[in-house]
C-alpha positions in Angstrom: 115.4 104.6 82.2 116.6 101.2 83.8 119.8 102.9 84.9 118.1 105.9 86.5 115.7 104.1 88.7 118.9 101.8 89.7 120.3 105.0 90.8 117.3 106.0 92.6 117.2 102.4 94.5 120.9 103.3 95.8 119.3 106.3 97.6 115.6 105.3 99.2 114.1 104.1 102.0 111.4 102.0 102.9 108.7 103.5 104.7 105.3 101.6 105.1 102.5 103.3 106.5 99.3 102.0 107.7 95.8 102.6 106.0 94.2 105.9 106.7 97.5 107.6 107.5 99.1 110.8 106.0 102.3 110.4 104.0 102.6 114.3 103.9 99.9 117.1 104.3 99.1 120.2 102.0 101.0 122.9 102.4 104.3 121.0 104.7 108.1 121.3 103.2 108.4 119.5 99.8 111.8 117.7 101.4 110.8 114.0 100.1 109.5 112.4 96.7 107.7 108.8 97.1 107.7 105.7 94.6 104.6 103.1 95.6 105.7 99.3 96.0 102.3 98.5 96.9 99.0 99.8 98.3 97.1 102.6 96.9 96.6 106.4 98.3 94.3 109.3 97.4 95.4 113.2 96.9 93.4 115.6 98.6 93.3 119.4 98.2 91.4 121.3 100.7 89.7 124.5 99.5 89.3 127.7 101.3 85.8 127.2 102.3 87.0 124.0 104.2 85.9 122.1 101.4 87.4 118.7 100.2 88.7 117.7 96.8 89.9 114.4 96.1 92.4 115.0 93.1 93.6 111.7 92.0 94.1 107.9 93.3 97.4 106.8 93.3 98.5 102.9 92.5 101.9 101.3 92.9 104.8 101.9 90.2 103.8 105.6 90.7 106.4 108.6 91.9 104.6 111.0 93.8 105.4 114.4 95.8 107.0 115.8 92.8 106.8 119.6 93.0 107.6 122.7 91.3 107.9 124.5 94.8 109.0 124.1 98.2 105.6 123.4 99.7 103.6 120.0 99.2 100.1 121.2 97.1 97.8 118.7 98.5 97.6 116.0 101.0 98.9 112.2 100.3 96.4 109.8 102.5 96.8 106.0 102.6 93.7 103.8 101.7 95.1 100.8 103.1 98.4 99.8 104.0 101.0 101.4 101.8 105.0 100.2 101.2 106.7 103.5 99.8 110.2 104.0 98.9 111.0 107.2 100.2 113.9 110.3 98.7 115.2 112.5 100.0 114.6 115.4 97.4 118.1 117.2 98.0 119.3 113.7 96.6 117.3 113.3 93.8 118.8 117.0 92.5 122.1 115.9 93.5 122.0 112.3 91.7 120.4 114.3 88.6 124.3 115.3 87.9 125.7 112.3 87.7 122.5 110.1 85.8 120.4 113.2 83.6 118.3 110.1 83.0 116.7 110.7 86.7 115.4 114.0 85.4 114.2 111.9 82.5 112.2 109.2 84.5 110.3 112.3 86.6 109.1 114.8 83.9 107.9 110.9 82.8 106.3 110.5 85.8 105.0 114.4 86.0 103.5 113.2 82.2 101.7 110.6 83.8 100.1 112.7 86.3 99.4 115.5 83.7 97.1 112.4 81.8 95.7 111.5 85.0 93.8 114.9 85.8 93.1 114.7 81.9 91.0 111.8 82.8 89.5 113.4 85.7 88.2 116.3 83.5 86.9 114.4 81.2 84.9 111.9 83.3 83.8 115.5 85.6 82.3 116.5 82.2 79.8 113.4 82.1 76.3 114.9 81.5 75.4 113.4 84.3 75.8 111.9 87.9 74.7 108.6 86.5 77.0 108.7 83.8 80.0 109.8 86.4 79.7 107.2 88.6 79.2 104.6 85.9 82.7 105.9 84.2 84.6 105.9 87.5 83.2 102.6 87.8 84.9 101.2 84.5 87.7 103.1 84.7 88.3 101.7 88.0 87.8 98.1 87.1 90.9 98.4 84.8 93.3 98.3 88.2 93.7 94.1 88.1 94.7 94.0 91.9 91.3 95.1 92.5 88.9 93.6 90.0 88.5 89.8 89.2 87.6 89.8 85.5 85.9 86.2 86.2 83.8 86.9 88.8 83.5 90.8 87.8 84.2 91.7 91.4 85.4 95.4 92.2 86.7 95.7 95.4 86.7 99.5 96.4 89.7 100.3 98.6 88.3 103.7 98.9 85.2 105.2 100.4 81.9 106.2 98.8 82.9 109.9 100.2 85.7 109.7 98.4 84.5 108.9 95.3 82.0 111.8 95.5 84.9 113.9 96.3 86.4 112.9 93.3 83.4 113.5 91.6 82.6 116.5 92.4 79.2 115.3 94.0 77.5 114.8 97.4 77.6 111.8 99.2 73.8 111.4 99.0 73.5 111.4 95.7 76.1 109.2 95.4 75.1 106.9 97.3 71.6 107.5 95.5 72.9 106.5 92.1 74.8 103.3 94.1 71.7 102.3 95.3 69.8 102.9 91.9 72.4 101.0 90.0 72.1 98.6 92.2 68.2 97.8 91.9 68.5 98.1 87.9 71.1 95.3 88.1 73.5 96.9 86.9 75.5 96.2 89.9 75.6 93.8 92.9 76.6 94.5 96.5 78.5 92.0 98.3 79.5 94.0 101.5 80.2 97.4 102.1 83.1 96.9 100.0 83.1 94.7 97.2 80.1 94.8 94.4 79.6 92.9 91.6 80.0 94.4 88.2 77.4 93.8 84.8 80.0 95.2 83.1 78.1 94.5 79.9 75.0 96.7 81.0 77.3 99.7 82.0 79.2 99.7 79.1 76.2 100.3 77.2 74.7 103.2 80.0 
C-alpha cells in the first residue's frame, strides 16, 4: 500500500477550498478523485422532491469521488476549510498499469465507505429520535480533532440542519431533543458550536 499512495503523490495536486464551498456537485463529470489532508466535508444527495440527504461526513486520510460511472452521485460540500489533494481520474487508470497496488488502496477506500453507510443504517434504525441523536453524538466524539476527552468538549464543525439531514429528521425536532438533552444535563452548550459532553449519562441513554 505504501508504494501505491507514493505513486499517487507523484500525480496530485493541492487544492484548498474554503468552508462552505463545493468540491464537485451531483450529477457533474466524474473527471477527479480527492484524498483529504485536512478539514472535514459532508456528502449530500438531493432527492427528486427537492429534498436533502446528507449521506456521510468525510474526515482527512479519506479518498473520495470514487465512482463506478461517469457522473459524480452526490454533492461534496466543505464544512470548513479543506486541503485536498486532487487526481486526475484518467491518471489514476493509467498509473493502475504500472502499480496494481493503486487499484488495491481504492476498492480499500470504496470498503471504507461501504462500512460508513453501514453505520448510518444502523444509527437511522435507533427506535427513537432521542436515541439518534444521542448515537450520532458518541459516534462523533470518537474524531480526536474535534473532541477534548478532558474537558469532554465536542466541537461540531457541521450544522444542526445537517445533522438532521443525516438523521433523517427535521430540524425542529432536532433541535427539540438538543434542547431537551440539554436541560437533563446530559449535555452543556458553550456557543452555538461547541457543547459539553456527560459522556457517562449518554452512554447509559
Amino acid at each position: 500500500m505504501a508504494e501505491a499512495f507514493s505513486a499517487l503523490e507523484r500525480i496530485w495536486t493541492d487544492l484548498k477550498k474554503p468552508a462552505k464551498s463545493v468540491v464537485f456537485r451531483q450529477g457533474e463529470s466524474a473527471d477527479f478523485i480527492y484524498f483529504i489532508q485536512s478539514g472535514a466535508l459532508r456528502l449530500d444527495y438531493q432527492l427528486e422532491d427537492g429534498r436533502n440527504l446528507v449521506l456521510d461526513f468525510l474526515w482527512p486520510d479519506r479518498f473520495f469521488g470514487i465512482v463506478e460511472n461517469e457522473v459524480y452521485a452526490w454533492s461534496a460540500i466543505a464544512l470548513v476549510d479543506v486541503h485536498l489533494k486532487r487526481l486526475r481520474r484518467s491518471a489514476v487508470q493509467a498509473l493502475t498499469q504500472d502499480y496494481p497496488g493503486v487499484m488495491d488502496l481504492l476498492l480499500k477506500q470504496k470498503t471504507a465507505s461501504l462500512m460508513a453507510a453501514k453505520n448510518h443504517i444502523i444509527l437511522m434504525s435507533c427506535p427513537t429520535a432521542t436515541s439518534k441523536l444521542i448515537g450520532f453524538l458518541l459516534d462523533y466524539s470518537k474524531r480526536p480533532e474535534y473532541f477534548d476527552r478532558t474537558t469532554q468538549v465536542l466541537t461540531l464543525v457541521m450544522s444542526r440542519k445537517d445533522i438532521a439531514d443525516y438523521l433523517g429528521m427535521t430540524f425542529e425536532t432536532t433541535s427539540r431533543i438538543f434542547k431537551y438533552l440539554e436541560t437533563r444535563n446530559y449535555i452543556k452548550k458553550i456557543n452555538h458550536r461547541q457543547i459539553q459532553l456527560n459522556t457517562h449519562m449518554l452512554l447509559e441513554a
